[in-house]
N, C-alpha and C positions, 0 to 999 in steps of 0.2 A: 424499599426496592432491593430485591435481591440481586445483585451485580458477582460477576465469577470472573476472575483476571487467571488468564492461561500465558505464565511469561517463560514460554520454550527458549530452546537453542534451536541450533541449524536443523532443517527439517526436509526431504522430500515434499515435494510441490501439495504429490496428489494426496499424499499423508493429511498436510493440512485442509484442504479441500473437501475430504471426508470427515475430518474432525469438527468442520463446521457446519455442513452438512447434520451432523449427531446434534451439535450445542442449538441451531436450528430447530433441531426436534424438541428438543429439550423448554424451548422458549414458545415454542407453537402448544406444547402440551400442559403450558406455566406453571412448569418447574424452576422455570429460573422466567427473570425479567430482560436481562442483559450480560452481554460478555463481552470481551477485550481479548484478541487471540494475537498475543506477540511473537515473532519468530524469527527464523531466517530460513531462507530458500538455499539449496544448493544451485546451479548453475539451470535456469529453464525460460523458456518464452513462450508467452501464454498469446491469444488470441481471442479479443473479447468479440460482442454479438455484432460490432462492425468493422470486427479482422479482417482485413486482406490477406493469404496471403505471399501476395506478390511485392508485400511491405518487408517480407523476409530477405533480407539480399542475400543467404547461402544456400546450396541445396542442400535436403534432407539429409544425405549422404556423409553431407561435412559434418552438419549439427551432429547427427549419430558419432561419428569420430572424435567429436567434443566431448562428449557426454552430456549433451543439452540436449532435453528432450524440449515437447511442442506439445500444450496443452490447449485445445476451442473449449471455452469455458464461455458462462452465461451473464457474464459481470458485462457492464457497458462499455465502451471504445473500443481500440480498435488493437495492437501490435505493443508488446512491451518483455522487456525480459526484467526476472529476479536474480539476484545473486547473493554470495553470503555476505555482503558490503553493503546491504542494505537494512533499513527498520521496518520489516512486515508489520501492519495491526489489519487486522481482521475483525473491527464490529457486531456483532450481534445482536442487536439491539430490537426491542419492540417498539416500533415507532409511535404506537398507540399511547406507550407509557412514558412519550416525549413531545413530538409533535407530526403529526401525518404530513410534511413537507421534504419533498425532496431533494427540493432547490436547499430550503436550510440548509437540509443533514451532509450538504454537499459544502454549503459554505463552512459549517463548524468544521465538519473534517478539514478541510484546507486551513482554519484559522487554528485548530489546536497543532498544524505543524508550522504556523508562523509564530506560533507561542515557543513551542521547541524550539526554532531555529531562533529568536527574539533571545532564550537563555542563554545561547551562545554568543549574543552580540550581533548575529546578523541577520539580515532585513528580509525575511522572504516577502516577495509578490506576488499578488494576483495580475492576471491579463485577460481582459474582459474579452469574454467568449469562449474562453480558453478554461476546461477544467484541470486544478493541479498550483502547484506552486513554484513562482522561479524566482532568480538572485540573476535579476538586468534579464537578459536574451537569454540565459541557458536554466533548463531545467534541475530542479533537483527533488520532487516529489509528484507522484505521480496517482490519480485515484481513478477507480473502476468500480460502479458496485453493480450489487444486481437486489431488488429487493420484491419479497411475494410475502402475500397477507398481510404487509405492512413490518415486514421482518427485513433487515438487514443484510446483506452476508459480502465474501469479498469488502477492499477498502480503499488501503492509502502505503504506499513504499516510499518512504525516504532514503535518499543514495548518503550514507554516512563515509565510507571508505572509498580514498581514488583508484586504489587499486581494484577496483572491481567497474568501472566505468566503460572498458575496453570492450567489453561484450554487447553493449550498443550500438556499436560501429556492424553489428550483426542485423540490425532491423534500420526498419524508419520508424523512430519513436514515435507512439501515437499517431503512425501516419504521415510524419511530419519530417519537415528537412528540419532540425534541430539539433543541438546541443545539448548534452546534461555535462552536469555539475556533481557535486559528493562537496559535504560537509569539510572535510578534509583537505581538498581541493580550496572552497576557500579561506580558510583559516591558516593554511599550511597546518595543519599539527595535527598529532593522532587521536582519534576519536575512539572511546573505550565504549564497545555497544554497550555491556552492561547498564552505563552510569547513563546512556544514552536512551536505551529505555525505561527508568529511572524516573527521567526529565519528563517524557512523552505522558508517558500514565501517569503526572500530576498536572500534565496543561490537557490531556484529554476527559479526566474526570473535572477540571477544574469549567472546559467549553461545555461539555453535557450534563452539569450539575449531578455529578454521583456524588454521594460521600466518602471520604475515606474511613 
């Protein structure tokens, strides 16, 4: 299996967006089998293929004054924003060279961030119905994908840093009257992304059997 790990820093939204898009091609023309696209976003809220959005609670006007842009993108659900307090992974995967299920590749994403969160000591949940992962009522991972020819793209954000959680008070997450969370938030203590991606790329290769 040829597997390619892209472990960035902070990034432009649409940067990454086209970069997968490329690793995409790359995996459509089997050049590669699969990839792992880790990042961080600067400050932006996306709208997936059942965005509202009237899920946006500012207008245009402000966001522009923020510097958060607004991306309709083809990943599924609905309203969510990134920031750099969070763990982007971005999948690329040929699901042919894993299993054609989408329900799975939905569950391993959510269980390789309850393995993450499991190395810290704390418990993330599922909530039946509900795609994503939370600690009690409030949220703190959230996934969207979108997948063609049995390819991958778009994934899964884990809120690591509390200070960057204030920018959801800008949407209704997923639609939803909810709460998020950040790593940090409940541990009380700092979370170093480095060592935190680190963690992530040995419980995600460890749920989709890559080798190291």
């Amino acid at each position: 299996m040829v597997f390619k790990l892209f472990n960035l820093g902070i990034m432009d939204y649409k940067e990454a967006w086209e970069l997968q898009g490329k690793v995409f091609g790359q995996i459509k023309n089997n050049s590669l089998n699969s990839a792992l696209i880790l990042c961080q976003h600067y400050p932006v809220i996306t709208l997936g293929r059942q965005g509202k959005e009237d899920n946006i609670r500012v207008l245009p006007l402000e966001l522009k004054r923020m510097g958060i842009g607004v991306y309709k993108i083809e990943r599924g659900g609905d309203v969510t924003y990134h920031g750099p307090g969070q763990l982007i992974a971005y999948p690329v995967l040929d699901l042919g060279s894993f299993k054609k299920d989408i329900h799975l590749f939905l569950r391993q994403l959510e269980e390789s961030a309850i393995k993450f969160l499991s190395a810290f000591g704390v418990k993330g949940l599922r909530r039946k119905g509900l795609t994503g992962v939370w600690i009690g009522q409030r949220k703190i991972a959230s996934i969207g994908i979108a997948i063609k020819n049995w390819i991958t793209f778009h994934g899964i954000s884990i809120n690591l840093k509390k200070n960057d959680l204030d920018n959801f008070n800008l949407i209704r997450p997923c639609g939803m009257d909810i709460e998020m969370t950040s790593l940090e938030t409940i541990l009380g203590e700092n979370i170093e992304i480095g060592r935190a991606k680190e963690i992530f790329i040995d419980k995600f290769k460890d749920e989709f059997l890559i080798p190291n």
